[in-house]
N, C-alpha and C positions, 0 to 999 in steps of 0.2 A: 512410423510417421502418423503427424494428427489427419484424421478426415477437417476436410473444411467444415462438416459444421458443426466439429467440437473446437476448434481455431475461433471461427465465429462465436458460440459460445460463449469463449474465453474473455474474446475481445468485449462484445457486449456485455458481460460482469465487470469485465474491469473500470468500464466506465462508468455502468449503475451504480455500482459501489461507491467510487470514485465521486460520483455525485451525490449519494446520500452522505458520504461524512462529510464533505465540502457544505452540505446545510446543514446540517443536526451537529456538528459538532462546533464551535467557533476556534478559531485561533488564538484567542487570548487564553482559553479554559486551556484545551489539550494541544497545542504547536497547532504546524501545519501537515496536516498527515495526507499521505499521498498513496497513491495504490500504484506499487511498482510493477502487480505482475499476478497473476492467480493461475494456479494450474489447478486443473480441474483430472476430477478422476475417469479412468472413462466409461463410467456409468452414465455420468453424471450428473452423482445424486450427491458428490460431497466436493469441496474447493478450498484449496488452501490459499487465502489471499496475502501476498506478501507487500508489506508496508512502508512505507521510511516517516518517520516526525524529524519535523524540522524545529528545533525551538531550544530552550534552554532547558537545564536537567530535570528543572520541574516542571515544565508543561511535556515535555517525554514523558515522565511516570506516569503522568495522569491522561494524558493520552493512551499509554497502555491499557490503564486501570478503565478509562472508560470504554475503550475494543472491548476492551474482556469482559466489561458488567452489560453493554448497549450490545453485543451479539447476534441475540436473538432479537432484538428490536430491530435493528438492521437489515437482518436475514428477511424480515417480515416486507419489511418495507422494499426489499430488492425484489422480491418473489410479487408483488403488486405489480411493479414495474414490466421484469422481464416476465415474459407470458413462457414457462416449460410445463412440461408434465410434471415434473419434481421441481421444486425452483433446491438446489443443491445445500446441503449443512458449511456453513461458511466457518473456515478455521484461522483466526488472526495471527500473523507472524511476522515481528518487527523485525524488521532488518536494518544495520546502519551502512547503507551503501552510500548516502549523502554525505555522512560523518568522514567516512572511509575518501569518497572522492573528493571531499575538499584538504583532508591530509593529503593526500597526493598533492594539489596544487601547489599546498604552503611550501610540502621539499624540493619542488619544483621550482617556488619561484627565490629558494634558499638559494636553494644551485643557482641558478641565475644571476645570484648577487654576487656568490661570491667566483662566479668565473671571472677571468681577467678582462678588460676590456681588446676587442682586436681593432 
C-alpha cells in the first residue's frame, strides 16, 4: 500500500505535467495529449507518466516524437513547479485507452442497432 504522501505525490505530477504539455505543446501540432496516470517509484526519484493522444494518426506520431525529443525540457519545467528534493526522471508511455474505449462504444452502440425492437 501507497503512503499518502507518495499518493500525494503522484497526484500532484499528474497535474503539473498535465499542465505543462496543455501549454507547450498545441493541439494542432501533436493531438490532444492527456496524462492518464504516473506511477511513481518509491524513491521517488524516477515516474513513469502514462498518456493518451487524442487526434489523427499524424498528430499521434508527432505527439510521441515530441514527448520523446521535449522530455527533458518538461522534466525541467515540472521540477520548477513542484518543490521535491529530487524533482523524479520522467518516463513517457503512450497508451491507447481513448482509442480502446471508444471501440467499445461503437460495438456497443452496433448491438444496439441491431437488437430487435421490444
Amino acid at each position: 500500500m501507497q503512503s499518502l504522501r507518495h499518493q500525494r505525490v503522484r497526484e500532484l505530477l499528474k497535474r503539473e505535467i498535465g499542465e505543462v504539455l496543455r501549454r507547450e505543446i498545441s493541439i494542432e501540432e501533436g493531438g490532444l495529449i492527456s496524462v492518464n496516470d504516473v506511477g511513481l517509484a518509491g524513491d521517488l526519484k524516477s515516474a513513469t507518466v502514462f498518456v493518451g493522444i487524442v487526434g489523427n494518426a499524424a498528430q499521434r506520431k508527432r505527439g510521441e516524437e515530441l514527448l520523446r525529443q521535449e522530455h527533458k525540457r518538461i522534466q525541467s519545467m515540472v521540477g520548477r513547479a513542484v518543490v521535491l528534493k529530487y524533482t523524479p526522471q520522467l518516463r513517457f508511455v503512450v497508451v491507447d485507452s481513448v482509442e480502446r474505449g471508444n471501440r467499445v462504444l461503437e460495438i456497443l452502440s452496433q448491438i444496439e442497432e441491431d437488437l430487435p425492437p421490444s
